[in-house]
C-alpha positions, 0 to 999 in steps of 0.5 A, spaced: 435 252 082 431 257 079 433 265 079 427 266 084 430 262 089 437 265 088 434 272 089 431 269 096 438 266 097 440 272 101 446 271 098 450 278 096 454 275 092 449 273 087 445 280 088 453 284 086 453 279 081 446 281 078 448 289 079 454 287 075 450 286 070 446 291 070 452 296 070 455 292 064 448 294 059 447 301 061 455 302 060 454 300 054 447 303 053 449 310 056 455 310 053 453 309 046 448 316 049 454 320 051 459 319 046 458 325 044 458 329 050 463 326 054 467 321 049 473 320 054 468 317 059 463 313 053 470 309 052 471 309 059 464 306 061 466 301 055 473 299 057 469 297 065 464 293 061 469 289 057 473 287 063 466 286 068 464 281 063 469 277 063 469 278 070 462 277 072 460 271 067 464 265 068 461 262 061 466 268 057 473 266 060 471 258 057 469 260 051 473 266 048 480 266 047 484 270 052 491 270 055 493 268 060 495 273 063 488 277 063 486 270 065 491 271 071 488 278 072 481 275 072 481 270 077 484 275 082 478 277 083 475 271 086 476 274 093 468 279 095 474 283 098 477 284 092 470 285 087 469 290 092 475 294 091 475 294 083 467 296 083 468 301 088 474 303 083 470 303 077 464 306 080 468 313 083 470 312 075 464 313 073 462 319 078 468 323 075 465 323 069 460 329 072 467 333 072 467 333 065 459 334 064 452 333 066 453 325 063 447 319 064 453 316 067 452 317 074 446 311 074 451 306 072 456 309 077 451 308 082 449 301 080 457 299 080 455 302 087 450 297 089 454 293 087 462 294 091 457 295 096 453 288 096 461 284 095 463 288 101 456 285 104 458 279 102 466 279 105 463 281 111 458 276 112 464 271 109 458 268 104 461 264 099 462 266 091 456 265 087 453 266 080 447 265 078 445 259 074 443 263 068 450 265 066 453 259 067 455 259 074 454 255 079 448 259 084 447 258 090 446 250 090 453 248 091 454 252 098 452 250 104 
């Protein structure tokens, strides 16, 4: 199944997946832009990519060594509820940053936005978790 057929899927889980990884490159796009103007949120924004990384790509938690106990933090997150709630977090993270100064990092906010509400989406519809097959996760082929 190509990337065009899990975009038709109308599978949530797949579209906060892919909003996930947006927000993980301008995290680490407009973090590096606002080091120097807000560098306790810059570092912030880096920490939530690091973490959403090994969250949103299946591939990462096989190949890179990590311990079993961010292993056990990672996969508590299986549940759409759940992902909901820690993107719903990081996005209200990444609005704060505007209490510091006028930042760029409101637009990964809002993408971690679309993101926790497209999980919700999910759980609400109780659709099963996908990933996409880009990344090494199973797409849609595999729920019925």
């Amino acid at each position: 199944m190509g990337i065009f057929a899990e975009f038709a899927s109308r599978n949530f889980s797949l579209y906060a997946q892919w909003f996930g990884l947006v927000s993980i490159v301008l995290l680490i796009a407009l973090g590096v832009v606002s080091l120097i103007s807000n560098l306790v949120f810059a570092i912030i924004g880096w920490v939530i990519a690091f973490i959403l990384v090994f969250v949103e790509v299946p591939l990462c938690t096989k190949f890179c060594p990590t311990s079993p106990k961010f292993d056990g933090f990672v996969s508590t997150f299986e549940n759409s509820y759940l992902r909901a709630g820690l993107y719903l977090v990081f996005a209200i993270v990444m609005f704060l940053s505007r209490t510091i100064s006028t930042t760029t990092l409101i637009i990964p906010g809002v993408t971690l936005l679309l993101a926790a509400i497209s999980y919700g989406i999910a759980g609400f519809k109780q659709q099963p978790h996908a990933s996409t097959t880009m990344l090494g996760g199973t797409g849609v082929d595999n729920i019925v």
